[in-house]
C-alpha positions as CSV (number, residue, x, y, z in Angstrom):
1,X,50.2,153.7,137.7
2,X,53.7,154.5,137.5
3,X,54.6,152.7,141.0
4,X,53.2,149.8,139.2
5,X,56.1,150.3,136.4
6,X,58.9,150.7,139.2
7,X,58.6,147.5,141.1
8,X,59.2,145.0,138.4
9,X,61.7,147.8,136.6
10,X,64.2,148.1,139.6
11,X,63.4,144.6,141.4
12,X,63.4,142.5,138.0
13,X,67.3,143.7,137.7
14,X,66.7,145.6,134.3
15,X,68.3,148.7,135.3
16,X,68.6,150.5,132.6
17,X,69.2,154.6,133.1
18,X,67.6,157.4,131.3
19,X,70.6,159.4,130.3
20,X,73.3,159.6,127.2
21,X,72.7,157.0,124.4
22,X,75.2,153.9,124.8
23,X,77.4,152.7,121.9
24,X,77.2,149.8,122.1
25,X,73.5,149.8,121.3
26,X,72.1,150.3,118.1
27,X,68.2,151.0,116.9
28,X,67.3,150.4,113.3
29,X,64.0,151.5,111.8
30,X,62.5,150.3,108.7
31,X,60.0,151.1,106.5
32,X,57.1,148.5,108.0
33,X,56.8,150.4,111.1
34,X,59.3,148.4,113.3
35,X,62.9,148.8,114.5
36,X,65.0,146.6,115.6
37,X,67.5,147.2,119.1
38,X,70.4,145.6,118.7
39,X,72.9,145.0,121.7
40,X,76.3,143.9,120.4
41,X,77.7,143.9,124.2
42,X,75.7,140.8,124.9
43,X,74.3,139.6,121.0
44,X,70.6,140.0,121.8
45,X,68.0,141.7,119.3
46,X,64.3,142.4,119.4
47,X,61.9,144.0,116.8
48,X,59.1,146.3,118.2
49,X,56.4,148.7,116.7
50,X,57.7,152.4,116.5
51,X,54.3,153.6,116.5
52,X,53.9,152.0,119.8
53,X,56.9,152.8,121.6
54,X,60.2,155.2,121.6
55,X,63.5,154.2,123.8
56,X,64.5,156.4,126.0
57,X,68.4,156.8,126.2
58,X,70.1,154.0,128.1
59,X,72.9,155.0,130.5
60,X,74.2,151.5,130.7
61,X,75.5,149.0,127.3
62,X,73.5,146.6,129.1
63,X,69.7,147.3,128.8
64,X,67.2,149.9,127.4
65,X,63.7,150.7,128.1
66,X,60.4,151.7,125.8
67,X,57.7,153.3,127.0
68,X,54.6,153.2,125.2
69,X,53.3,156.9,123.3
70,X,50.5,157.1,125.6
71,X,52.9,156.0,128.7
72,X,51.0,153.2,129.8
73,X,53.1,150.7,129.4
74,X,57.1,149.8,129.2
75,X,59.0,147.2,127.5
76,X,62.2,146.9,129.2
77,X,64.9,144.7,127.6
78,X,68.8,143.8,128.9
79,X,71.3,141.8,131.1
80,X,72.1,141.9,134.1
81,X,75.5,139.4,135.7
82,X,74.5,136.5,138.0
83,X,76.9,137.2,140.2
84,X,75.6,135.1,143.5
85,X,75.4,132.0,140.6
86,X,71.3,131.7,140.8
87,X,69.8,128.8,139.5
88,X,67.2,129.3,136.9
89,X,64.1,128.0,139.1
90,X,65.8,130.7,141.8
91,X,65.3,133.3,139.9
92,X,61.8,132.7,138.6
93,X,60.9,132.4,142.2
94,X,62.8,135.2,142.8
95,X,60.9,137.1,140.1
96,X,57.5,135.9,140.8
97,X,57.8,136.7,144.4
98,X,59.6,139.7,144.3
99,X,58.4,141.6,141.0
100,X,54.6,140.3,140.4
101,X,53.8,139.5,144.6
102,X,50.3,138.3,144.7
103,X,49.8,138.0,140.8
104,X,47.5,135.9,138.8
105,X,50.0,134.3,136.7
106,X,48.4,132.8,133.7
107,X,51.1,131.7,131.4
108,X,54.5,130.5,132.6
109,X,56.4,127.9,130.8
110,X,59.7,126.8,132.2
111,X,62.6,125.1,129.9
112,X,66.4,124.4,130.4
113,X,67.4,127.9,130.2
114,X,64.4,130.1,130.1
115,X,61.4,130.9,131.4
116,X,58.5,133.0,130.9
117,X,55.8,134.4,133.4
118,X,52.5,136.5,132.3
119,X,49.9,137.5,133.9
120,X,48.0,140.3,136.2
121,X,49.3,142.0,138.9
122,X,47.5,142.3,142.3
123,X,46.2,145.4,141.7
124,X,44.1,143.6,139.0
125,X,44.6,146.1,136.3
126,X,48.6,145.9,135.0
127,X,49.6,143.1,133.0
128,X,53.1,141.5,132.5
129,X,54.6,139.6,129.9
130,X,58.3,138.3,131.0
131,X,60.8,136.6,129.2
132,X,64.3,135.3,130.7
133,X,66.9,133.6,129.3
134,X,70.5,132.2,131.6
135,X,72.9,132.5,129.0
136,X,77.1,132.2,129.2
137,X,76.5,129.2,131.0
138,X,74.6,131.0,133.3
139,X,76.6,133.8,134.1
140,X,74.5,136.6,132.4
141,X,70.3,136.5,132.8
142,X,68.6,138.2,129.4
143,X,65.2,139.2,129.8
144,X,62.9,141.3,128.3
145,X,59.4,142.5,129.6
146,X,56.5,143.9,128.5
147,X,54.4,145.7,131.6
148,X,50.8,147.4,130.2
149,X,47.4,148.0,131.2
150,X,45.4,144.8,131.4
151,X,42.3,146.4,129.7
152,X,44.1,146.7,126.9
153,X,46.1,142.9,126.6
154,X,44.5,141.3,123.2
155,X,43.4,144.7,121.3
156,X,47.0,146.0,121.7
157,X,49.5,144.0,123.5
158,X,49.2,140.4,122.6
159,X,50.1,141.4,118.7
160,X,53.1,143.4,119.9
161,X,54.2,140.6,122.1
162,X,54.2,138.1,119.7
163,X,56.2,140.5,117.7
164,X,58.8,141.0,120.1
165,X,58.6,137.6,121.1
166,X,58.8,135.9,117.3
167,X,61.8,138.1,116.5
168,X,63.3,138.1,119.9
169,X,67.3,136.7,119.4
170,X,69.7,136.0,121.8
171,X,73.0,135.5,119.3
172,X,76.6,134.2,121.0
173,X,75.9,136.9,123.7
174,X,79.3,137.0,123.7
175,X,80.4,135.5,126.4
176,X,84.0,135.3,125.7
177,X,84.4,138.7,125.8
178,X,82.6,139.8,128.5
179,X,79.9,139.8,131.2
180,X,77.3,142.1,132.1
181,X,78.5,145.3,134.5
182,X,78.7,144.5,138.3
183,X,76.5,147.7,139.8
184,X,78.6,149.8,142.0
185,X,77.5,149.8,145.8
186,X,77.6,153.5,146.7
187,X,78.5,153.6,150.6
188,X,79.6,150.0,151.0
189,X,82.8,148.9,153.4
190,X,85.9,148.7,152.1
């Protein structure tokens, strides 16, 4: 099951670490249940249900990931730079054929600057619920992602999605200030 969380986790660009809690970030609780993760880096927000999921520590300002009490399932949310200047309809091929090979996708509405792709892996029993957004005139990609076990899409996941999905925000992502961090290519020629 896990290998079924890797492949769209490290492939889908949301890198996001497992070690000391960033700054920049910010997770506030309230009393319904729900917190909300801010990232002031690049002005995104998104609700989701604390009885659900926790956040591991991010390593990175630029992206966190949830995984679900039961660890079934991850919502993994941040930016990564579009540094070789992808085109929207490049990347959601690049997505779709890269992260969900051979998957039945079922939803996947494309607009100006976003796109989303849901559907069922080929292993026929993980489900995926993507959301992208080219933002800073496409210099940053935003995206966050909900990967669970299909058996349990409209008793669980579907209300959570729409959740994350209603309150989802993508702000100024300030793009004057900055741009997501160009990864470091251990090894590479000078």
């Amino acid at each position: 099951m896990m290998r079924a969380f890797a492949r769209p986790f490290l492939i889908g660009g949301l890198l996001v670490g497992i070690a000391g809690l960033a700054a920049a970030e910010a997770v506030a609780q309230d009393k319904s249940g729900l917190a909300t993760y801010r990232n002031e880096r690049h002005g995104f927000s998104l609700t989701y249900p604390t009885s659900q999921f926790w956040a591991f520590p991010a390593a990175t300002p630029d992206g966190l990931q949830f995984v679900s009490k039961d660890g079934k399932a991850r919502l993994l949310v941040g930016t990564l730079a579009n540094f070789d200047g992808k085109k929207l309809a490049d990347y959601r091929n690049f997505v779709l054929t890269e992260s969900y090979p051979g998957a039945n996708v079922t939803y996947a509405p494309v607009r100006d600057t976003w796109f989303v792709v849901s559907g069922v892996a080929r292993d026929g029993t993980t489900a995926f619920y993507q959301r992208v957004n080219f933002v800073c005139g496409g210099r940053n990609i935003n995206s966050w992602t909900v990967i669970f076990p299909d058996a349990d899409k409209k008793a669980v996941y579907a209300p959570i999605i729409d959740q994350v999905h209603r309150d989802y925000r993508l702000g100024d992502g300030n793009c004057a200030k900055l741009s997501a961090t160009q990864p470091k290519v251990v090894g590479a020629a000078k």
